[in-house]
KOLFI-500439 format. One line per field, with one value per residue (C-alpha): residue number from 0; x, y, z. Coordinates in Angstrom, 3 decimals, decimal comma. Example, Ala and Ser with C-alpha at 12.3 -4.5 7.8 and 13.67 -1.06 7.14 Angstrom:
# KOLFI-500439
num	0; 1
u	12,300; 13,670
v	-4,500; -1,060
w	7,800; 7,140
This chain:
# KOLFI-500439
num	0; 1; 2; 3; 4; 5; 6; 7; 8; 9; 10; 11; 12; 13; 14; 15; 16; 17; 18; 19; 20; 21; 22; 23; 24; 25; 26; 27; 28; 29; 30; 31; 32; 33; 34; 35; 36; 37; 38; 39; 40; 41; 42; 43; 44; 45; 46; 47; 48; 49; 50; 51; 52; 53; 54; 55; 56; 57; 58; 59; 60; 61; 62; 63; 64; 65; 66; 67; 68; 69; 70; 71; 72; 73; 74; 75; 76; 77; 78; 79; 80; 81; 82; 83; 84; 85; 86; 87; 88
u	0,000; 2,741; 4,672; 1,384; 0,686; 4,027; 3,489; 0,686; 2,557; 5,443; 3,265; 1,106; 4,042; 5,660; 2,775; 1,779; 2,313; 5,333; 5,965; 7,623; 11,057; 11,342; 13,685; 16,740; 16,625; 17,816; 20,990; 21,493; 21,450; 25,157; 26,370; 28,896; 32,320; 34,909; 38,160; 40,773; 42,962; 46,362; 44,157; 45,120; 43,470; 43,940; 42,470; 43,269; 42,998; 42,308; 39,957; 41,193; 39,120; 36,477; 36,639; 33,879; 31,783; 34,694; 37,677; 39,149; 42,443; 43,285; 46,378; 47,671; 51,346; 52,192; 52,610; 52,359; 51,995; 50,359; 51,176; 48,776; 51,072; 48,387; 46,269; 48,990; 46,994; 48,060; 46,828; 48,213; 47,730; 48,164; 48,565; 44,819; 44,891; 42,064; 40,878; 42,374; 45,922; 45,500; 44,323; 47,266; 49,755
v	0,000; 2,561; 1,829; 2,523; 5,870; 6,547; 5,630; 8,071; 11,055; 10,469; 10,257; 13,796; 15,630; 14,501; 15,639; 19,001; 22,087; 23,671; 27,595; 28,672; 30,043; 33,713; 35,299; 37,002; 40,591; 42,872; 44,473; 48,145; 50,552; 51,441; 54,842; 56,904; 56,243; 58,751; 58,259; 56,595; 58,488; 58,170; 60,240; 63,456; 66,440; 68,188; 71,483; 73,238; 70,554; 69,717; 66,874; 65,095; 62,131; 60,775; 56,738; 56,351; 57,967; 58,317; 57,940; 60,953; 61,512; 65,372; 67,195; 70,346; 72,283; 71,393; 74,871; 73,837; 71,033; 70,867; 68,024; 67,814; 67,036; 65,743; 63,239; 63,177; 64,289; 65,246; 68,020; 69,076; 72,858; 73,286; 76,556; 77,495; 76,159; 76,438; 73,255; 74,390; 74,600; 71,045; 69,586; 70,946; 68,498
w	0,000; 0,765; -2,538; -4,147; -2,389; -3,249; -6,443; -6,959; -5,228; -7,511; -10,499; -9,522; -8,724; -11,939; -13,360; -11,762; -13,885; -13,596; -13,231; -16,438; -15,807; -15,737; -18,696; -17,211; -16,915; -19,940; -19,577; -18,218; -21,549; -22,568; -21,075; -22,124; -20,165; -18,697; -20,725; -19,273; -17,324; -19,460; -21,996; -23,664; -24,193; -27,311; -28,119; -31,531; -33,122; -36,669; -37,655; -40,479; -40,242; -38,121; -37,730; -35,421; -32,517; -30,225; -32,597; -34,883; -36,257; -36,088; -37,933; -35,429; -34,824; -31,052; -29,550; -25,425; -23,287; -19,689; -17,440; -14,872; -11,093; -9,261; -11,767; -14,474; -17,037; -20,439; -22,688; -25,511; -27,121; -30,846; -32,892; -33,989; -38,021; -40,559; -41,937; -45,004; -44,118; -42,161; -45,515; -47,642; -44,728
């Protein structure tokens, strides 16, 4: 009698509807990011050609460069050009 009720038990729960599994939650949106701080800052400078989003090559005449002490930060200042003259390079 027991192997029968356990039988049946076996059988129902073997049976029973089971809870669909939930789908794993969609990932966060993509965000912009800081750069990384080895980066350099350029001002003056030229773009020559853009290869994607945040990517561009830039033609400019080094005048100055800051060195940030405290975070080590680079930035470069270049001699304002037209777009002209940094075509004719």
């Amino acid at each position: 009698m027991k192997g029968l009720l356990l039988f049946t038990c076996l059988l129902l729960s073997g049976c029973a509807a089971k809870k669909p599994h939930a789908p794993p939650p969609t990932p966060p949106p993509a965000r912009s990011q800081m750069p990384p701080p080895n980066a350099e800052i350029i001002q003056h400078c030229v773009v020559t050609k853009q290869e994607n989003a945040n990517t561009v090559t830039c033609s400019c005449l080094p005048v100055k460069t800051k060195i940030d002490s405290k975070t080590g930060h680079t930035e470069i200042i270049c001699q304002k050009m037209k777009e002209e003259q940094a075509a004719g390079k």
